[in-house]
C-alpha positions as CSV (number, residue, x, y, z in Angstrom):
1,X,-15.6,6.8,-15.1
2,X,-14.3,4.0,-17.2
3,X,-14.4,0.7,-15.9
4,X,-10.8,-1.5,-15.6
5,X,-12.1,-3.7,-19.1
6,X,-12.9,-0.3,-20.1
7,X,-9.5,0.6,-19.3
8,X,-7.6,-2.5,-21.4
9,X,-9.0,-1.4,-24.3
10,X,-8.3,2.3,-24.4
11,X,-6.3,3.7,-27.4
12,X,-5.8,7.4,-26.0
13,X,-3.5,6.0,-23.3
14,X,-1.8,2.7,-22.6
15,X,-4.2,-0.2,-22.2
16,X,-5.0,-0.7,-18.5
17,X,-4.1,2.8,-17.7
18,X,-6.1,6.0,-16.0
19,X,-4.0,8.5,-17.7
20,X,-6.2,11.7,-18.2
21,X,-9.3,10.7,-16.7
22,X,-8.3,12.8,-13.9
23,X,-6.9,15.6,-15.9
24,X,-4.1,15.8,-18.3
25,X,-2.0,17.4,-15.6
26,X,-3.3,15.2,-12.4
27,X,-0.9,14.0,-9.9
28,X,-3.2,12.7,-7.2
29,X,-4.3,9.3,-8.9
30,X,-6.9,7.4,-6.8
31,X,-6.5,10.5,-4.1
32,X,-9.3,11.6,-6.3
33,X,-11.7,8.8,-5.2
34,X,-11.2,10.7,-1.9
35,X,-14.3,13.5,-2.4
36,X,-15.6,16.0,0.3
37,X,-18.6,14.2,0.3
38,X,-16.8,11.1,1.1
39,X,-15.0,12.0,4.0
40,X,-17.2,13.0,5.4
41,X,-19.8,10.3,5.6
42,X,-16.3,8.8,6.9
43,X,-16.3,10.8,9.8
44,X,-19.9,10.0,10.7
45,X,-18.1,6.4,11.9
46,X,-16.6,7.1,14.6
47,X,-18.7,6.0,17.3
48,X,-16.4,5.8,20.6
49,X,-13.6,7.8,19.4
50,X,-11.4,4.9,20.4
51,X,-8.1,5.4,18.1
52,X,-5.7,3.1,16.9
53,X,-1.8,4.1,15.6
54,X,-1.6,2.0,12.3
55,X,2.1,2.4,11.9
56,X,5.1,0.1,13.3
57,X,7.7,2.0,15.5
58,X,11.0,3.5,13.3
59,X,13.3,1.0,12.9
60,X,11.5,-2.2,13.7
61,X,12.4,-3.4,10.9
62,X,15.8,-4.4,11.3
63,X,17.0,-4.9,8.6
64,X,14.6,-3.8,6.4
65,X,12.6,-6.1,4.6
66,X,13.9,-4.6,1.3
67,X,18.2,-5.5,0.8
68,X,19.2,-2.1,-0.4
69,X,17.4,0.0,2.8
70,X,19.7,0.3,6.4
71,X,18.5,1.0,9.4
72,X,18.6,4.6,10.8
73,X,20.4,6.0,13.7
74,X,19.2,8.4,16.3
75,X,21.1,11.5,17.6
76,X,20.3,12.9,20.3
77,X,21.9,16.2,21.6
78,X,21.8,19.4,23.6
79,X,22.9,22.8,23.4
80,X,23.1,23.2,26.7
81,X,22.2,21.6,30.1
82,X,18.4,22.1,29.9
83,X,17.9,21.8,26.1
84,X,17.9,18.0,24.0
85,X,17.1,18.1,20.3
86,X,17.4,15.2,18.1
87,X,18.1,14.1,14.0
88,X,17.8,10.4,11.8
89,X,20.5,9.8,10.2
90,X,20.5,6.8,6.9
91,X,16.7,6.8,7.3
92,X,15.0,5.1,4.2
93,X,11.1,6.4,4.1
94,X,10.2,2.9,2.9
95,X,11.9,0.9,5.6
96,X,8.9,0.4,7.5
97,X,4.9,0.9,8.0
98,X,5.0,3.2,4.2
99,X,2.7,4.6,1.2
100,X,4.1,5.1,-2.0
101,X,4.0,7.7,-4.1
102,X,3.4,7.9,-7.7
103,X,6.9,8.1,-8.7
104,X,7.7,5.4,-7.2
105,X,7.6,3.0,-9.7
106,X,7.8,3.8,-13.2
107,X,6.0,1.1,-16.0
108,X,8.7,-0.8,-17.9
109,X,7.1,0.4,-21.2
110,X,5.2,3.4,-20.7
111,X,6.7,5.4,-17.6
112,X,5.6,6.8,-14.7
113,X,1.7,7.8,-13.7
114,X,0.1,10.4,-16.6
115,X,3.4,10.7,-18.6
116,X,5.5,12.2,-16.3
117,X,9.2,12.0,-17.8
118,X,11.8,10.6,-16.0
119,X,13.6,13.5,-15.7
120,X,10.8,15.2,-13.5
121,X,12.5,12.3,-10.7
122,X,14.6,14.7,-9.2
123,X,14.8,16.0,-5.4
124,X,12.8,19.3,-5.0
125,X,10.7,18.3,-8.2
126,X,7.0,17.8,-6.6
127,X,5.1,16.2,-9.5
128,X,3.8,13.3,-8.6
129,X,5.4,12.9,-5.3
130,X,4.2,12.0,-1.7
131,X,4.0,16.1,-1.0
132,X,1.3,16.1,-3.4
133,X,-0.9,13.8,-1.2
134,X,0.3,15.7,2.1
135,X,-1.0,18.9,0.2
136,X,-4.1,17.0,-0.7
137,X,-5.1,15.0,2.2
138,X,-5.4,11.8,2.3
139,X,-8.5,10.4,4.7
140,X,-11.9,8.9,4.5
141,X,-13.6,5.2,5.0
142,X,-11.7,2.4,6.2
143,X,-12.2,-1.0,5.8
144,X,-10.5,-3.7,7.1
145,X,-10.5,-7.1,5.6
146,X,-8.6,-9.6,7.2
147,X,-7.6,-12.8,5.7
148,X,-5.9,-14.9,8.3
149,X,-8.9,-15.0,10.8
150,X,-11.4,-15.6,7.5
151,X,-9.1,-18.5,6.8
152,X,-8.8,-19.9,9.9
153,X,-12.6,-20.1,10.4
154,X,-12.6,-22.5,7.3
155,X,-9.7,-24.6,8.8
156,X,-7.0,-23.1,6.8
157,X,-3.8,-21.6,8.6
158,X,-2.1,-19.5,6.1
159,X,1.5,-20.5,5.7
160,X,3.4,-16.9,6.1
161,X,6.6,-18.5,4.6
162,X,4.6,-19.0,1.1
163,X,3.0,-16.7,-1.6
164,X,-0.4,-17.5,-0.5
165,X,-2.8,-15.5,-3.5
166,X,-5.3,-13.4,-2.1
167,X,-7.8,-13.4,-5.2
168,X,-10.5,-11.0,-5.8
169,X,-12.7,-13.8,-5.3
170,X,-11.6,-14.2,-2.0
171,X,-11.8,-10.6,-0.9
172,X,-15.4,-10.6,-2.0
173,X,-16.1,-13.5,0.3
174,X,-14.6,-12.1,3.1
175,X,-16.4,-8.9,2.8
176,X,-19.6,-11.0,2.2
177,X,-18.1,-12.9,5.7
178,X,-17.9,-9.8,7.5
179,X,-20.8,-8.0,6.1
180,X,-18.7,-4.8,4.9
181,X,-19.8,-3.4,1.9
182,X,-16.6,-2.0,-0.8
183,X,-17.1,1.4,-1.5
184,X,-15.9,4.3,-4.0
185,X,-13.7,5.8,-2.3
186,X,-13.1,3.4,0.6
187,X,-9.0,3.2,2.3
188,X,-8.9,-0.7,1.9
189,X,-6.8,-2.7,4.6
190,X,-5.8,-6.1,4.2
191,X,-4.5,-8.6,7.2
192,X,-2.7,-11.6,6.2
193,X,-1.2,-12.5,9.0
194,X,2.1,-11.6,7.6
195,X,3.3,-8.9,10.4
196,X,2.2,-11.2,13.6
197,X,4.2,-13.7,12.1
198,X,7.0,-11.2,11.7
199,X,7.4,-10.2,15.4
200,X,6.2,-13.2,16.9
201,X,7.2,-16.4,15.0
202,X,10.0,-15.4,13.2
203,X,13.5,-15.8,15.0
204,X,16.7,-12.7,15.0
205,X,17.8,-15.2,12.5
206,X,14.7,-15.3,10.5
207,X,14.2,-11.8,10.3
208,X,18.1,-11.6,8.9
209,X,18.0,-14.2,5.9
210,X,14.1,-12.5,5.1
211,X,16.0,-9.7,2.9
212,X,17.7,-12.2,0.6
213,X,14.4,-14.8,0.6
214,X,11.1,-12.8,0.4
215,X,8.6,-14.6,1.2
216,X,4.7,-13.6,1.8
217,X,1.1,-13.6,1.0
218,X,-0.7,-11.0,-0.5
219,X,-2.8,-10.1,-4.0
220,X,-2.8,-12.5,-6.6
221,X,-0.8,-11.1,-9.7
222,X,-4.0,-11.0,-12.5
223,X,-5.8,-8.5,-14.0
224,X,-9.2,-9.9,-12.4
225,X,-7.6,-7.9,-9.3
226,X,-6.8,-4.8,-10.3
227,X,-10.4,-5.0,-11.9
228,X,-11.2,-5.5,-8.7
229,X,-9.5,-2.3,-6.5
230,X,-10.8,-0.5,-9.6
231,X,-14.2,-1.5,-10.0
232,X,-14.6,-0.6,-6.7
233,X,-12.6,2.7,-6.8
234,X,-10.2,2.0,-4.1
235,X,-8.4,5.0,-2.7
236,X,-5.7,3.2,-0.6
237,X,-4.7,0.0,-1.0
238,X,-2.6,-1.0,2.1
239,X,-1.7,-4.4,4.1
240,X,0.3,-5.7,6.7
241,X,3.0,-7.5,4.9
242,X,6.2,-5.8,2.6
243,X,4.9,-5.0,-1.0
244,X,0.3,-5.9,-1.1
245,X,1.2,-8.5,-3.5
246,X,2.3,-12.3,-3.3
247,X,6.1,-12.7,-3.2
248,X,7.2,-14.5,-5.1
249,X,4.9,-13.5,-7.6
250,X,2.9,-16.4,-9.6
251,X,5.3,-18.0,-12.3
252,X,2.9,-17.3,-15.3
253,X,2.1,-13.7,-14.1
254,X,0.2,-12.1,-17.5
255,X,2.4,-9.0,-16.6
256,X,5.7,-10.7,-17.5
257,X,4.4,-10.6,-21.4
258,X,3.9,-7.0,-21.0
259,X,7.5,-6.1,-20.4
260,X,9.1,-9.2,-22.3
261,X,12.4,-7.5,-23.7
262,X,12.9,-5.2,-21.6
263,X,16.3,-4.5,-20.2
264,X,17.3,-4.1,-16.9
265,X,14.0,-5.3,-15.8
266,X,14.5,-8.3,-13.1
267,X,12.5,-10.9,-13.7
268,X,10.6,-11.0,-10.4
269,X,9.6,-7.5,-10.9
270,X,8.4,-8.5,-14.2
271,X,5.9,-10.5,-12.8
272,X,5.0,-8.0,-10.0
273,X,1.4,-5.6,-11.2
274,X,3.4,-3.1,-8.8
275,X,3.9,-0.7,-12.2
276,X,0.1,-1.4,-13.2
277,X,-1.2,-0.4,-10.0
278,X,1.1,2.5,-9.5
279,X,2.3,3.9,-12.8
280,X,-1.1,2.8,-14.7
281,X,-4.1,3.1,-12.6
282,X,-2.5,6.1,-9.9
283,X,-3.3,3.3,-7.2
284,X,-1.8,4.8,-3.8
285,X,-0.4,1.5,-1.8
286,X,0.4,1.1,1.4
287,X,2.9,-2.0,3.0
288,X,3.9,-3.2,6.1
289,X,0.6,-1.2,8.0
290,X,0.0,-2.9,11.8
291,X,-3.8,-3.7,11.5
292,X,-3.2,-6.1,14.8
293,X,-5.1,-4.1,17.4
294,X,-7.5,-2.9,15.0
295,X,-8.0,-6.2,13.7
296,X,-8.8,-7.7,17.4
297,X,-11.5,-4.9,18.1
298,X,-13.4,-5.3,14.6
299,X,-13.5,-8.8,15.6
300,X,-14.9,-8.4,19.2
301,X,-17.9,-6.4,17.6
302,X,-17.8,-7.7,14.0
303,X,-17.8,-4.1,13.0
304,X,-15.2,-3.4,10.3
305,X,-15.4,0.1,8.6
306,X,-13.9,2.7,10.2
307,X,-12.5,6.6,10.0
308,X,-9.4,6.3,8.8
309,X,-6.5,9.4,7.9
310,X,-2.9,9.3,6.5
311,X,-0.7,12.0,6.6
312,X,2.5,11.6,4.3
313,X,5.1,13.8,5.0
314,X,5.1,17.1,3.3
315,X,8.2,16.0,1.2
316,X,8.9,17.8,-2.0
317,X,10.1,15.1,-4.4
318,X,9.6,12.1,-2.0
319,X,9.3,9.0,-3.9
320,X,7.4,7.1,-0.6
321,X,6.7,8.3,3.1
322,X,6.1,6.8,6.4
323,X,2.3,6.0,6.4
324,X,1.0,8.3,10.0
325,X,-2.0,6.5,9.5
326,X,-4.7,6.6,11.9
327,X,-8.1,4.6,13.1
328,X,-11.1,6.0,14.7
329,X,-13.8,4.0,15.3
């Protein structure tokens, strides 16, 4: 397997990319870090079978942290006296605790993941989409690396209303901190603090204006980080806050150069590495995961890897899914 510098100077494929290392017709990405052998040296972590539900409730996110998502409505109803059924109505399968698939986002220049054309985007068209991974499986090692309570022992409190950069420099301390080796095929989980602050600092009127002014740490937009999650052959990146990255990205982000000319293209998305992570290397992320519990018992026994499963729904075409991720420790 190539390695990420490896990967920016490929010829065969778009620099940075992982296009056809998997297979010329692959639609699982880093699912493929995910081997038998893998999970199951996984499963060999859970020691008390103590579980922990990884995913915020439907709709407490309201309004979603993203301006063009609503918040659902539940139906209940009965056909009769001793009979209740219910539906969602306007339910966005981002809107809260999420993965996202590989069509999610397409590269500016290149397209979506292994040259799928943007035609293939289409409801009931499964390439690349979120049923791919429910077909697949998704589950294996888990490891949590959290970044507010690392801070905090050095006398820094993270200010949740800034795009404090979480640099691969700083995830290898903290994993040096903790003593948690990174793994191939580890389900990486990152706590910045972002989510507490959410539910417990932020005010109804907060949590309203957040849409229109997002504003959060998370990975530092350089290519020293996705060298990182792929040097180390992440499966999953995932974290508590609404997109893994720093919003608002860093002003001289390399990735703006990349797409310079482009129309149509926002310039804060620009300067996002959401397309190189999801379009170029097949990176499955996760956003808005709640680590909280988890992240208080991995604390009380300084124990931080973990059996961890995700089941996406089984939705052909789905561009993104609610996460029903899973702990066991």
């Amino acid at each position: 397997m190539l390695s990420y510098a490896e990967l920016l100077e490929r010829k065969d494929a778009p620099a940075g990319s992982s296009w056809g290392l998997f297979g010329e017709k692959d639609e699982l990405g880093t699912a493929n870090f995910l081997t038998a052998d893998r999970v199951a040296a996984a499963a060999k972590l859970i020691r008390t079978g103590e579980m922990f539900n990884l995913d915020c409730p439907l709709g407490a996110f309201d309004p979603p942290t993203s301006h063009q998502r609503k918040t659902h409505r539940h139906f209940i109803f009965g056909n009769n006296a001793h009979h209740r059924d219910d539906f969602l109505d306007q339910y966005y399968l981002q809107s809260g605790s999420q993965i996202d698939s590989l069509r999610h986002m397409r590269h500016p220049v290149h397209g979506f993941y292994n040259r799928m054309p943007d035609s293939d985007v289409v409801v009931g068209n499964p390439r690349n989409s979120v049923s791919r991974w429910a077909e697949h499986g998704l589950a294996g090692r888990g490891v949590l690396l959290d970044v507010d309570r690392h801070m905090r022992k050095r006398g820094t409190v993270i200010d949740q209303n800034s795009a404090f950069p979480i640099t691969a420099a700083l995830l290898d301390e903290i994993a040096a901190a903790q003593k948690v080796e990174i793994k191939p095929g580890d389900i990486l989980m990152i706590r910045t603090g972002w989510l507490n602050n959410y539910f417990n600092v932020y005010s109804d009127e907060d949590r309203a204006k957040f849409p229109s002014a997002i504003r959060s740490p998370g990975l530092y937009q350089s290519h020293e980080t996705l060298g990182w999650l792929w040097d180390h052959r992440i499966a999953i990146c995932a974290a508590d806050n609404p997109g893994v990255e720093m919003i608002p990205p860093r002003p001289d982000s390399p990735f703006a150069a990349e797409t310079a000319g482009v129309q149509d293209l926002p310039p804060m998305q620009a300067r996002l590495m959401h397309a190189n992570m999801i379009a170029l290397l097949g990176l499955i992320l996760g956003e808005l995961w709640n680590v909280e519990k988890l992240a208080e018992r991995c604390a009380a026994d300084a124990i931080w890897e973990m059996f961890v499963s995700v089941k996406p729904l089984n939705l052909i075409g789905g561009v993104g899914s609610p996460a029903n991720a899973m702990a066991i420790r």
